[in-house]
C-alpha positions in Angstrom: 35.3 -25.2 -60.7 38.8 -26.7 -61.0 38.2 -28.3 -64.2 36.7 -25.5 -65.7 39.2 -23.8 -64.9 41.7 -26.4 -65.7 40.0 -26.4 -69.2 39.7 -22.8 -70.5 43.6 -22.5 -69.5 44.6 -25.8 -71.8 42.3 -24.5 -74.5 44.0 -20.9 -74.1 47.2 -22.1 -74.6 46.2 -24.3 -77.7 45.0 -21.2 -79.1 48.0 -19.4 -79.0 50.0 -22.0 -79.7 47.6 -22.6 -82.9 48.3 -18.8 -84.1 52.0 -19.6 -83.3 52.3 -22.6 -85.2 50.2 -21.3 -88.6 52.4 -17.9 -88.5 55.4 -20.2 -89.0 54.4 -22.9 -91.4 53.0 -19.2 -93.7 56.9 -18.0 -93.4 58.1 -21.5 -94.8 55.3 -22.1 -97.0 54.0 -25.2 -95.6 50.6 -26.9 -95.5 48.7 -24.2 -93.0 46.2 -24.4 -90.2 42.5 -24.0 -91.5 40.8 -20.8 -90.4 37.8 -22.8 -89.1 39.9 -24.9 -86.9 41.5 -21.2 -85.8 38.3 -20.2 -85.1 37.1 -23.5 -83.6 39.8 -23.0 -80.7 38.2 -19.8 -80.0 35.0 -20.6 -79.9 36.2 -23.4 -77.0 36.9 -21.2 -74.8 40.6 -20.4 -76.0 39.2 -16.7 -78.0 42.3 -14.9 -74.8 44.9 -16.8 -76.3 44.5 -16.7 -80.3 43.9 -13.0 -79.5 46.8 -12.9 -77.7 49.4 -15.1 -80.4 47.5 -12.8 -83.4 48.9 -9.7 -82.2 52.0 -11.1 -80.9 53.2 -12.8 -84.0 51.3 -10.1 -86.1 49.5 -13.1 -87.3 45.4 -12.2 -89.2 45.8 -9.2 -87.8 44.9 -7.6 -91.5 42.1 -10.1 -91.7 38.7 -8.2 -90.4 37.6 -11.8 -90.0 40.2 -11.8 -87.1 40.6 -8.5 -85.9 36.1 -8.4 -85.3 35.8 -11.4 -84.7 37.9 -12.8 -82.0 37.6 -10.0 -79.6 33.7 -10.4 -80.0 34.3 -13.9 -79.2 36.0 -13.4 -76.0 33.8 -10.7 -74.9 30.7 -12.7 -75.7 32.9 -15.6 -72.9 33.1 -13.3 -70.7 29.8 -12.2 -70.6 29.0 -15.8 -70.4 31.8 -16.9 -67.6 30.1 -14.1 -65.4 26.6 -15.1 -66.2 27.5 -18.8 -65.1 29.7 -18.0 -62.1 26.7 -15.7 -61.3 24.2 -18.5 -61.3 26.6 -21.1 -59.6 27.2 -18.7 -57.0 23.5 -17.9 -56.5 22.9 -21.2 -56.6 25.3 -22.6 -53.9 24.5 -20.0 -51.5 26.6 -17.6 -49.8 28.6 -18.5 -47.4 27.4 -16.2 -44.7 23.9 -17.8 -45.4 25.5 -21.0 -44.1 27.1 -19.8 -40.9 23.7 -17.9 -39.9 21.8 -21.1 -40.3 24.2 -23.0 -37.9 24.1 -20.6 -35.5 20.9 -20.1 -35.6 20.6 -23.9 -34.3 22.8 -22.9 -31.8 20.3 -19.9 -30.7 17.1 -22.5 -30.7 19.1 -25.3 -28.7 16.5 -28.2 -30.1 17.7 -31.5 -28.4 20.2 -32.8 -31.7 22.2 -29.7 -31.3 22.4 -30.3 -27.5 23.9 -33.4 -28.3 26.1 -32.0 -29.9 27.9 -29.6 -27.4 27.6 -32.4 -25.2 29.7 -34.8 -26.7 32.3 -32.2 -27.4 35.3 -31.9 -25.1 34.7 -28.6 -24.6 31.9 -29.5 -22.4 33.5 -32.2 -21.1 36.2 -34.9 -21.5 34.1 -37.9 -19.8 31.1 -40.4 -21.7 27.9 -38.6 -20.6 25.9 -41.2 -18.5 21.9 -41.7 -18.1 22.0 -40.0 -14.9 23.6 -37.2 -16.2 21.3 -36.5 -18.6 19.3 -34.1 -17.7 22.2 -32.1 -16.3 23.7 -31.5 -19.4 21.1 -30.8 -21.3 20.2 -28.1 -18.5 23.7 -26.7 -18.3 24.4 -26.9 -22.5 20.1 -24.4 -22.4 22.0 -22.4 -19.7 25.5 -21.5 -21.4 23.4 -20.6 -24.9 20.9 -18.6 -22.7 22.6 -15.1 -23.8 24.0 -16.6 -26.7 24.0 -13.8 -30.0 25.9 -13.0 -32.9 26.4 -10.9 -36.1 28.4 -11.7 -39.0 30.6 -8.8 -40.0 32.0 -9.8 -42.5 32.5 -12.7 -45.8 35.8 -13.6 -48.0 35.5 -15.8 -51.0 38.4 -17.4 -52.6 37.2 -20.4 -55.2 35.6 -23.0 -53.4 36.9 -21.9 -50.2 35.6 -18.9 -47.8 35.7 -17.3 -44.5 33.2 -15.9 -42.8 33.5 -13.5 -39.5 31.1 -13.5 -36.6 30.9 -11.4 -33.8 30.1 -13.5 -30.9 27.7 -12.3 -27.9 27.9 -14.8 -24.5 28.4 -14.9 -21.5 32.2 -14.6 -20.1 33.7 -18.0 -20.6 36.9 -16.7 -18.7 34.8 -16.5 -15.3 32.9 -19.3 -15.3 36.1 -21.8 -16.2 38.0 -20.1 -13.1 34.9 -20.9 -11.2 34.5 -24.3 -12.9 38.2 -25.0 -12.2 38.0 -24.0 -8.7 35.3 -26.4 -7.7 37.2 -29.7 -9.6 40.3 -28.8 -8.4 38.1 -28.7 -5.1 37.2 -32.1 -5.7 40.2 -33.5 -6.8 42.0 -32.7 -3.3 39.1 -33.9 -1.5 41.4 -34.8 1.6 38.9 -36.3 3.5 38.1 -38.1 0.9 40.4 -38.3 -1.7 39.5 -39.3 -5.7 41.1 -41.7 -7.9 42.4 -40.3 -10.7 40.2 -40.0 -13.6 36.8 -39.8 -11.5 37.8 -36.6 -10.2 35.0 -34.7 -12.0 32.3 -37.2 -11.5 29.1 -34.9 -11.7 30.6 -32.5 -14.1 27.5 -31.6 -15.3 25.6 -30.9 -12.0 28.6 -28.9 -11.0 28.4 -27.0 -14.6 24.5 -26.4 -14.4 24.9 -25.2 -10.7 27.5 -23.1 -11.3 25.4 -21.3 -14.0 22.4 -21.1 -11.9 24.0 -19.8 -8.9 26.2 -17.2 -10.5 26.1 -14.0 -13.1 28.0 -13.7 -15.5 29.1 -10.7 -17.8 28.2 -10.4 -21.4 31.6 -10.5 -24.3 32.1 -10.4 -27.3 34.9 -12.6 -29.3 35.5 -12.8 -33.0 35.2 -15.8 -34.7 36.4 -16.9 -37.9 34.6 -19.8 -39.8 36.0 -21.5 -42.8 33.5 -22.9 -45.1 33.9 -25.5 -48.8 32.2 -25.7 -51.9 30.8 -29.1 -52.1 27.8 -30.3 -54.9 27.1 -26.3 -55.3 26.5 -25.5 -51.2 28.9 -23.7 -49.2 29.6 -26.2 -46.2 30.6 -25.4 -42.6 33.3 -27.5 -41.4 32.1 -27.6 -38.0 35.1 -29.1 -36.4 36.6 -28.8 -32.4 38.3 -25.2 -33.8 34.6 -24.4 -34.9 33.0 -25.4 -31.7 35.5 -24.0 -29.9 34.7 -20.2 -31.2 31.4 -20.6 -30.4 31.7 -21.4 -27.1 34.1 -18.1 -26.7 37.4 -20.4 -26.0 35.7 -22.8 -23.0 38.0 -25.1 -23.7 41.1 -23.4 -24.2 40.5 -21.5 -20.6 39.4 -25.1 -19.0 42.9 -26.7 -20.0 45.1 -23.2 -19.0 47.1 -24.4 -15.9 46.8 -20.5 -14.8 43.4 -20.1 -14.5 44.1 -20.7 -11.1 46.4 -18.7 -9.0 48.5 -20.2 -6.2 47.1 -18.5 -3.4 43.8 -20.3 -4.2 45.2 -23.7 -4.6 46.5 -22.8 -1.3 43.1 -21.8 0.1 41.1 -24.6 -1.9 43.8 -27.3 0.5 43.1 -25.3 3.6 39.9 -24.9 3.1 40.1 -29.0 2.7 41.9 -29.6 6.1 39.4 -27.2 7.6 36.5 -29.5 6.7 38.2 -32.4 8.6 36.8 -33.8 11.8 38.9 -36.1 14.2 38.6 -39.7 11.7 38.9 -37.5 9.2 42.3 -36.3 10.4 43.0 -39.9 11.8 42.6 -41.3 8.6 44.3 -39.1 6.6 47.5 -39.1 8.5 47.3 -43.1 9.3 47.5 -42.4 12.4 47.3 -45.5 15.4 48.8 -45.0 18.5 50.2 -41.8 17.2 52.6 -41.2 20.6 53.5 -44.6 21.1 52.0 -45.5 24.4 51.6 -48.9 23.4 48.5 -49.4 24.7 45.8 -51.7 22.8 42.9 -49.9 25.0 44.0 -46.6 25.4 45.8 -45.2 22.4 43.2 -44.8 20.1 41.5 -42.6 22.4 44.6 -40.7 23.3 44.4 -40.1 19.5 41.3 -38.8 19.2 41.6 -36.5 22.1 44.6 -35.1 20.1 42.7 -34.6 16.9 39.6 -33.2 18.7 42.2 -30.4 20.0 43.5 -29.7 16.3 39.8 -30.1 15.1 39.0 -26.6 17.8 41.7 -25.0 17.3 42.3 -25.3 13.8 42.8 -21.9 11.6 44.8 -20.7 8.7 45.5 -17.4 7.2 47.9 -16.7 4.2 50.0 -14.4 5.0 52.0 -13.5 1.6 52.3 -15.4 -1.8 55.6 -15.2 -4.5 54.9 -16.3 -7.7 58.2 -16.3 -10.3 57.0 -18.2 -13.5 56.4 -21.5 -12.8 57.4 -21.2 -9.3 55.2 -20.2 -6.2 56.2 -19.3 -2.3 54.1 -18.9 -0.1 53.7 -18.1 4.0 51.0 -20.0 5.9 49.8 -18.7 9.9 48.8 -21.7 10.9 46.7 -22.2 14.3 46.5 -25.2 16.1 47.3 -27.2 19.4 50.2 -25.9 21.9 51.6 -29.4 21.9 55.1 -27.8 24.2 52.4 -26.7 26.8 50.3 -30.1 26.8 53.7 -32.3 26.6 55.4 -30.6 29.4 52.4 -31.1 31.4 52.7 -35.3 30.1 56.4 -35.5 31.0 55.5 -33.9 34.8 52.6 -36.7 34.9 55.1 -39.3 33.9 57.9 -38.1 35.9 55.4 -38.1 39.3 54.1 -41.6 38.3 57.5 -43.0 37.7 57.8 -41.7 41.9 55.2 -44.4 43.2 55.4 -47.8 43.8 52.7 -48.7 41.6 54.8 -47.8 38.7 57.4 -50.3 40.4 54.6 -53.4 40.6 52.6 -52.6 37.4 53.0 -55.2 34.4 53.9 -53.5 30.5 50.5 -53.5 30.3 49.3 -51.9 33.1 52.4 -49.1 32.4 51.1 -48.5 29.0 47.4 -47.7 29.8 48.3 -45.3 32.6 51.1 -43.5 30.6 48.3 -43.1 27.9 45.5 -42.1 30.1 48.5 -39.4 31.6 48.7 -38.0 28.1 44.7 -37.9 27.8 44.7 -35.9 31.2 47.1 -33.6 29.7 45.8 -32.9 27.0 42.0 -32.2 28.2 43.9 -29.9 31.4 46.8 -27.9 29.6 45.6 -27.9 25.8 45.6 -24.3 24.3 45.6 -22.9 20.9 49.0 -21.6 19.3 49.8 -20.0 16.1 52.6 -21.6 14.0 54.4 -19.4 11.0 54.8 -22.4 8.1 56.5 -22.1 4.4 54.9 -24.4 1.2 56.6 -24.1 -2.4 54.2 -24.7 -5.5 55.2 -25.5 -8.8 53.0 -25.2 -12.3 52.9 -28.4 -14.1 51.6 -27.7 -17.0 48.4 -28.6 -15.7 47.9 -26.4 -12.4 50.1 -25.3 -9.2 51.0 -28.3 -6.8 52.4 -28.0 -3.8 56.0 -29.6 -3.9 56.1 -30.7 0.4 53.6 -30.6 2.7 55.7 -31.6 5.8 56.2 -27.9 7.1 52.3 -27.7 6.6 51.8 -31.2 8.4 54.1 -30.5 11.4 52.2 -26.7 12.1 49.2 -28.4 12.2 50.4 -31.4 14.6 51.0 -28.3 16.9 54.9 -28.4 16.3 55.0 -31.8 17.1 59.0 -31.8 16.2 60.0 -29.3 18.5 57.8 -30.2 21.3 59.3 -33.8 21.6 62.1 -32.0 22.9 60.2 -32.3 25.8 59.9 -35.5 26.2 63.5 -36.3 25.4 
């Protein structure tokens, strides 16, 4: 098409330069231009451009040779430019013809198109394995399920075009929050905390269950596909953009880092220290011999009577969330252990022990058992549940909202350990 076009414009201007040339060598008398080679031009393809230079340099124009003949000539190219652009066009397709078969793949879901989605990021970022097979190819069925569309409408510019497409699916929107929410869940698994970049492992399970287990509304997007000429078919350039607008903006809602607000990051880390148990606290505070007691056989256990107590009384409510940009502040009620109660009950123990002579006569070793076993009494006698106002700042990264200090979280939950070792002191 370029060249063709390319051509007709080089033999249009040789045309008028032809008629140009001859007018001027008449004037002087020269050697002239044939009127066969005049004619030859025109019958080239350049019948616009001697038309053109005859009546501008008033050049044949009292030859009836000339005045019939060349605008029969370019009428007769006409005819025969629309005729050909008619049958190249017919032949190549039309564009829209092209998106509805592509889509239409997309509607039947056979097994190559599966693979497909599957390897695009929009699905997911990670190499799919073996065992995740089957997954994906469930979750890819289960996102198409409602899938529709309707082209509205088809733009043709040369070898280029554009074709819109009303798109029918299920809201992409809701099921990336709820996507989002159960990765992010993962990723601050506290009892058992991921290393980075295995943080979605069973993305597809997760994707297919989340599609099973939940309903989503029906939308409609627009999407606009650009399509090229190429050997006389119009081709879709199915790129990411491409895949992208079929699959409503998945991606583009995946990767927002406010999909998720910061009162649910909050919950989704409460919800996380909920789930612990007594090790599970232990461990994530590497905790040993949290209270010092110094004893090898009974501070563990003093430990795990402590954790037990959080692990009971443990609760959380939010009780107002600030959000300014990329800033969050938020107020935690946070119930746990009444560590003032349970310590002051400890430091009595200690205090009547420190009155007999066995605490005279007793060895280091012998001290630090009974001082722990003390704080175990105390704690199964005077533990009670207490509720603890706490303060946590979040920040948006660019990614999601991440808490910026835990410590104010941390100490609520140790029952005010801070304060209570007043006590003690």
């Amino acid at each position: 098409m370029k060249l063709l076009i390319g051509y007709l414009i080089l033999m249009n201007v040789a045309g008028f330069l032809s008629m140009f040339l001859d007018k001027r060598r008449a004037r002087r008398g020269k050697y002239r231009i044939s009127e066969r080679f005049l004619f030859l031009i025109a019958a080239l393809g350049g019948s616009a451009g001697s038309l053109a230079g005859m009546y501008l340099f008033r050049h044949k124009t009292r030859h009836k040779r000339f005045v019939i003949a060349m605008p029969v000539i370019l009428f007769l190219q006409i005819v025969i430019l629309m005729v050909a652009a008619s049958s190249f066009h017919a032949q190549a397709g039309r564009p829209s013809s092209s998106v509805k078969e592509a889509l239409d793949l997309v509607k039947e879901m056979d097994d190559e198109t599966i693979r497909s989605f599957i390897s695009y990021k929009a699905i997911s970022d990670q190499q799919i394995t073996d065992e995740d097979e089957d997954a994906a190819y469930d979750a890819v069925r289960l996102f198409f399920e409602r899938f529709h569309y309707e082209i509205t409408d088809e733009q043709i510019s040369g070898d280029k075009a554009k074709v819109t497409v009303r798109i029918s699916n299920l809201d992409t929107h809701a099921l990336a929050h709820d996507l989002c929410l159960q990765m992010t869940s993962q990723w601050i698994d506290i009892p058992n905390p991921s290393d980075e970049g295995t943080a979605f492992t069973g993305y597809f399970d997760m994707l297919r269950d989340t599609l099973e287990t939940n309903q989503y509304d029906v939308v409609q997007t627009s999407a606009d596909f650009s399509l090229s000429l190429q050997d006389h078919k119009w081709v879709l350039q199915m790129d990411q953009d491409a895949r992208d607008q079929i699959m409503g903006g998945l991606s583009a809602w995946l990767k927002s880092p406010y999909i998720l607000s910061p009162e649910e990051i909050i919950s989704l880390y409460m919800q996380s220290f909920a789930s612990l148990d007594t090790d599970g606290w232990i461990r994530y505070l590497g905790v040993n011999d949290l209270f010092a007691t110094g004893s090898s056989k009974y501070g563990t256990k003093a430990d795990q009577a402590f954790f037990e107590k959080i692990t009971e009384y443990f609760d959380w409510e939010l009780e107002e969330c600030d959000t300014s940009r990329d800033r969050a502040h938020a107020k935690v009620l946070i119930t746990s252990i009444n560590m003032e109660d349970v310590l002051t009950a400890y430091h009595e123990k200690l205090l009547e022990y420190a009155g007999t002579t066995e605490s005279i006569t007793s060895g280091s070793e012998e001290l630090s058992d009974t001082t722990a076993l003390l704080l175990i009494e105390a704690l199964n006698e005077k533990a009670s549940s207490r509720q603890y106002h706490s303060e946590i700042d979040l920040i948006n990264d660019g990614t999601t909202w991440q808490p910026e200090d835990v410590s104010s979280l941390i100490n609520a939950f140790l029952g005010d350990l801070d304060t209570a070792m007043e006590v003690m002191r």
